[in-house]
C-alpha positions in Angstrom: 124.9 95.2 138.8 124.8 92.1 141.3 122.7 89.4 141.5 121.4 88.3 144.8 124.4 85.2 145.4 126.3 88.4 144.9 127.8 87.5 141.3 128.9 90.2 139.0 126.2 90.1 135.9 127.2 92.2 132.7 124.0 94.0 131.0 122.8 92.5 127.6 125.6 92.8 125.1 123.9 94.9 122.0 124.4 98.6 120.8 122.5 99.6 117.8 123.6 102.6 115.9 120.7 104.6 115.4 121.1 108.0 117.5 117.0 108.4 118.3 117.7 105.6 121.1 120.4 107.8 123.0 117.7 109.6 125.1 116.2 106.4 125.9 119.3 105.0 127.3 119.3 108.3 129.4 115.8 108.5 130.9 115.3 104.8 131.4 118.7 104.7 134.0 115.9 104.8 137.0 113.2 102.5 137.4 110.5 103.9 139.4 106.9 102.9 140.3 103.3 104.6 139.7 103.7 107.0 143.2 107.3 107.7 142.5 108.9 105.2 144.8 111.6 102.9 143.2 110.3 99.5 142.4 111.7 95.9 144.2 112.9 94.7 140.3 115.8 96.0 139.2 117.0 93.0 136.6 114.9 90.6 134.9 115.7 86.8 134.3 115.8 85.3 130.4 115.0 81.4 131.0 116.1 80.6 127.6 114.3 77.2 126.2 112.5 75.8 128.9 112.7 71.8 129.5 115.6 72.1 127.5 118.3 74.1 129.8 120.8 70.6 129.2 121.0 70.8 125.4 120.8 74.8 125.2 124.5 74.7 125.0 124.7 72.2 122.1 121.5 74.3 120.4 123.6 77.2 120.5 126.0 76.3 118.5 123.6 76.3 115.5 121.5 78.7 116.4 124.8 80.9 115.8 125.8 80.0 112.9 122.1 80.5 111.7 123.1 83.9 113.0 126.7 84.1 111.0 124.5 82.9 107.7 122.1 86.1 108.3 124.5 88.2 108.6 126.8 87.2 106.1 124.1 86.7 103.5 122.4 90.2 104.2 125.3 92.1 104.3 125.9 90.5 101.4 122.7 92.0 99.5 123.5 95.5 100.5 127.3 95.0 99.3 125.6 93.9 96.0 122.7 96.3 95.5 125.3 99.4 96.5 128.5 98.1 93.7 126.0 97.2 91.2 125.0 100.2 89.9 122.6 98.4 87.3 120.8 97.3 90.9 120.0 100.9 91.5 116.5 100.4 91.2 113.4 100.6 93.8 112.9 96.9 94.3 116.9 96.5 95.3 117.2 99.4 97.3 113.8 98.3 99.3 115.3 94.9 99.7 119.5 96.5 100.5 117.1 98.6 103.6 115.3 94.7 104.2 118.3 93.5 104.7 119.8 96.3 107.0 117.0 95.6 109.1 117.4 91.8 109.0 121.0 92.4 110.5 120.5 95.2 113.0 116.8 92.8 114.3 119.0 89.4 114.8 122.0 91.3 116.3 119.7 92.9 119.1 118.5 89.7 120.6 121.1 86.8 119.7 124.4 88.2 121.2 122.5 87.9 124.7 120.8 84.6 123.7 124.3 83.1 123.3 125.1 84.1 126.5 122.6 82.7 128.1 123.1 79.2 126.4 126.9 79.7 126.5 127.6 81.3 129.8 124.6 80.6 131.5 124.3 84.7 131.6 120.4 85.0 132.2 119.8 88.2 133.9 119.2 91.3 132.3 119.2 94.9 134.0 116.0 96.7 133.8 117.5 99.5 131.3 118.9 96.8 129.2 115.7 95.1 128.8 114.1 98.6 127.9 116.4 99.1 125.1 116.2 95.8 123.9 112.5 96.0 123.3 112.3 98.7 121.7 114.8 98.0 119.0 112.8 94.5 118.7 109.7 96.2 118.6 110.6 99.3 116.0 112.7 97.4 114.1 109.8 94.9 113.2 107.7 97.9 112.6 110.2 99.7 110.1 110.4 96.3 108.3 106.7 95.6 107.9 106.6 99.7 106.1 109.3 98.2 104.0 107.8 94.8 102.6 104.5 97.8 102.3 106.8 99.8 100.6 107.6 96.7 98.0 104.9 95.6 97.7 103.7 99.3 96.3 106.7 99.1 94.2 105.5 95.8 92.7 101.8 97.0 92.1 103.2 100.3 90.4 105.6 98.0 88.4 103.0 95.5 86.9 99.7 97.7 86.7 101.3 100.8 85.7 104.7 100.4 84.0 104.6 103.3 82.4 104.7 105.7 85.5 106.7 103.6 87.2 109.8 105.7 86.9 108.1 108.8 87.6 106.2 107.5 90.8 109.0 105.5 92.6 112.3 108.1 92.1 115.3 107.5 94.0 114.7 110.9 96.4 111.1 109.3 97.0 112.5 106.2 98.0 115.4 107.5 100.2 111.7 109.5 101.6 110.0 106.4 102.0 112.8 104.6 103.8 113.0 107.7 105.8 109.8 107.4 106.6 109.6 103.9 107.9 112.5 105.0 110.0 110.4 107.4 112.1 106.8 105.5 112.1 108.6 102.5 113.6 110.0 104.8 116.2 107.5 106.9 116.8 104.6 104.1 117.3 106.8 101.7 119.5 108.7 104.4 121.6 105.6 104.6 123.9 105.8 100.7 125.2 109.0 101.5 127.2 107.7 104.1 128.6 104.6 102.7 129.7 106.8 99.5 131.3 108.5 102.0 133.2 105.8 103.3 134.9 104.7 99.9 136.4 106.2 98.5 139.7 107.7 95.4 139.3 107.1 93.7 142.8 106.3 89.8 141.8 108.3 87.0 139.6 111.0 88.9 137.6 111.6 85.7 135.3 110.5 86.6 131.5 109.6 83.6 129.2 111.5 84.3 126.3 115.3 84.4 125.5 115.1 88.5 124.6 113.0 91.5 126.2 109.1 91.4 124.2 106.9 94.3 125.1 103.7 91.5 126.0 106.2 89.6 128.0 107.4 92.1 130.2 104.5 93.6 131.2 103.0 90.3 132.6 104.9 90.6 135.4 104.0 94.1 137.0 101.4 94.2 139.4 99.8 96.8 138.7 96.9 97.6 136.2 97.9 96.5 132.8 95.0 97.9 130.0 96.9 100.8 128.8 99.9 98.5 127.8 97.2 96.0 126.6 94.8 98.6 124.6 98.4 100.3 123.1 99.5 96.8 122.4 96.7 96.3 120.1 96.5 99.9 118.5 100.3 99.5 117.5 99.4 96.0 116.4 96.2 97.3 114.3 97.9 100.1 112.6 101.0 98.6 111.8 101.2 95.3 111.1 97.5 94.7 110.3 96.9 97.9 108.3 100.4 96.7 106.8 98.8 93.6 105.6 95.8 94.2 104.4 97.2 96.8 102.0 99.7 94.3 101.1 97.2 91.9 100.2 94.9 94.6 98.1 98.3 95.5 96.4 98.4 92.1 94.9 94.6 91.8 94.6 95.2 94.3 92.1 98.4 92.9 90.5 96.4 89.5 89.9 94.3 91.1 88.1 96.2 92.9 86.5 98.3 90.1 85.3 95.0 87.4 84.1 94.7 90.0 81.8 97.9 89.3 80.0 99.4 86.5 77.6 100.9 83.4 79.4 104.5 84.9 78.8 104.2 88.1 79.9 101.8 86.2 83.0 105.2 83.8 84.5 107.5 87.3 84.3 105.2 89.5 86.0 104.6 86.5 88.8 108.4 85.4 88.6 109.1 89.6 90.0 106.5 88.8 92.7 107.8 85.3 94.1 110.3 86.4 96.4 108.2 89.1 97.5 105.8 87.1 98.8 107.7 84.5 100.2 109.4 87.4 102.5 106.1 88.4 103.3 105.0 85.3 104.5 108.3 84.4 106.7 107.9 87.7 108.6 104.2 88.2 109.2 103.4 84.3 109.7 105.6 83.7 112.8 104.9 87.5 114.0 101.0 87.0 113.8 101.5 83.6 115.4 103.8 84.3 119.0 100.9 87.7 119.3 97.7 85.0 119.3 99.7 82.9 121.7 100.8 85.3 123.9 97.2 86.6 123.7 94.8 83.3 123.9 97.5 80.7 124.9 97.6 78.4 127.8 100.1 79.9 130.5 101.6 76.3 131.1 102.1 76.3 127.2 105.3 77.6 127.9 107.6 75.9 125.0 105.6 77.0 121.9 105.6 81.0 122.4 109.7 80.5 122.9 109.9 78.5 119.3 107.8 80.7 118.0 109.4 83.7 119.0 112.7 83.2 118.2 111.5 81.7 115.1 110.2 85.4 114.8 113.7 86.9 115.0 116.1 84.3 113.4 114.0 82.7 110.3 113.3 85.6 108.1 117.1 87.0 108.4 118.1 83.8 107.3 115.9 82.8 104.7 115.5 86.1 103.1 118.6 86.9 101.3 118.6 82.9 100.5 115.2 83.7 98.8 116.1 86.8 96.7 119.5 85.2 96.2 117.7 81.9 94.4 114.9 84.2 92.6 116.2 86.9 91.4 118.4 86.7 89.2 120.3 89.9 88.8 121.4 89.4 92.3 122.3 85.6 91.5 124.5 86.1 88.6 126.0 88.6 90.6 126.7 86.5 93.7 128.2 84.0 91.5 130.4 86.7 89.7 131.6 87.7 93.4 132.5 84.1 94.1 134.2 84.1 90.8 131.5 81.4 89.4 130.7 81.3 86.0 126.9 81.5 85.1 126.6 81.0 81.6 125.8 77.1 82.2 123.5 77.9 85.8 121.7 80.5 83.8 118.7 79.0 81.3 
């Protein structure tokens, strides 16, 4: 693909291995208006971090090694939770599938972002962009079923221990994960394809450093309220359905647990902690860029950008640092790995 000066642009530099997403690849290769006839935009521009195009070169430097601690410390979980065999357990396999998505949601936006602060690389062909939302989009789906999915696993646990291994078995969970598989697909599949029938005929310069679904189709001129009224069915029955049966779940656990003695009180909240705290750093900044993007000022144009790859780099990061300092299972183990000894760390 050129550019208009006529310089040779690579597309966005991501490939996630989930074989669902071939097809896509395949019937997005055209991009084609309303009445059939091919539409003026064929690449869209990423601006990065507007205001701050001089120092996006020095900010990427931490931004990827931010990057390099995700992946390291997520990969790290799943390495853990798969040669531990005592870790073979509901909560660690929900939080090894956590942490696959973690990896596979920062890898499909910051290789590009790098490029644009590195190499100044800022356009992004149409198909490219398609792909790239979608992974963003159904990859934040799949991991809101999955902090549902814990959070089940911690009600089940706490109020009714007894049934706990008969509820939550291992083929039930692989179902489960299975499952959040193919309801993040199937609800955000539909947003690509309703991009692609727009025409694209004004500005083709997107606000963020990545593809977003809300982003995108700002710039079509053409009728928008199907993208709009899908936008908010997806966002209803996923993340806020995801929510509020995340926040009954532990409705129920508290009071459960002001039921019991003060001991047994601290170890039921002590299994809950890191739970919540992952809950927290994904749905906070996720809830926050959709009210920007939805009642924010257009000139606002700095605050959606921090928030959104706030959205994408914070809870990759911080999770496996959270379940690493809580839990301690996976602590002692860590410290075994790096050949630590945790007889004096450990109360």
């Amino acid at each position: 693909m050129t550019v208009p000066n006529g310089t040779l642009v690579q597309p966005a530099c991501f490939l996630l291995p989930i074989p669902a997403w071939h097809w896509l690849q395949l019937s997005f290769f055209t991009m084609v208006g309303p009445n059939g006839n091919e539409s003026s935009a064929t690449y869209f521009i990423l601006i990065g971090l507007p205001g701050l195009e001089e120092a996006q070169f020095w900010l990427a430097f931490p931004l990827c090694s931010l990057y390099l601690i995700a992946v390291l410390g997520n990969l790290t979980i799943i390495y853990i939770v798969r040669t531990e065999h005592s870790l073979h357990e509901p909560m660690y396999i929900f939080l090894c599938m956590l942490s696959g998505l973690d990896v596979l949601i920062s890898t499909s936006s910051m290789p590009k972002m790098m490029a644009i602060f590195w190499f100044n690389s800022t356009t992004i062909q149409f198909d490219a962009c398609l792909l790239q939302m979608f992974a963003i989009h159904s990859l934040s789906g799949m991991e809101s079923t999955v902090l549902l999915a814990m959070a089940f696993d911690r009600y089940v646990a706490i109020c009714h221990p007894l049934r706990h291994a008969t509820v939550l078995t291992l083929p039930r969970v692989t179902k489960i994960g299975m499952a959040a598989v193919v309801r993040g697909v199937a609800l955000m599949a539909p947003l690509p394809v309703f991009i692609k029938r727009l025409p694209f005929c004004r500005s083709n310069i997107l606000s963020h450093s990545y593809c977003l679904h809300q982003d995108v189709m700002k710039l079509a001129c053409a009728d928008i309220h199907v993208n709009i009224i899908y936008g908010l069915i997806v966002i209803i029955s996923a993340i806020g359905l995801d929510s509020l049966l995340i926040s009954l779940s532990y409705l129920l656990i508290l009071k459960t647990v002001l039921g019991l003695t003060r001991e047994a009180q601290a170890k039921a909240f002590g299994t809950c902690v890191s739970h919540v705290c992952a809950v927290f750093i994904f749905y906070v900044p996720f809830i926050g860029l959709s009210m920007v993007h939805r009642f924010g000022k257009q000139h606002d144009s700095l605050l959606p950008v921090i928030l959104a790859n706030t959205y994408l780099l914070v809870p990759p990061v911080l999770n496996p640092i959270v379940y690493g300092v809580k839990t301690k299972e996976i602590r002692q183990r860590i410290l075994r790995l790096f050949h630590v000894t945790t007889h004096t760390l450990d109360p």
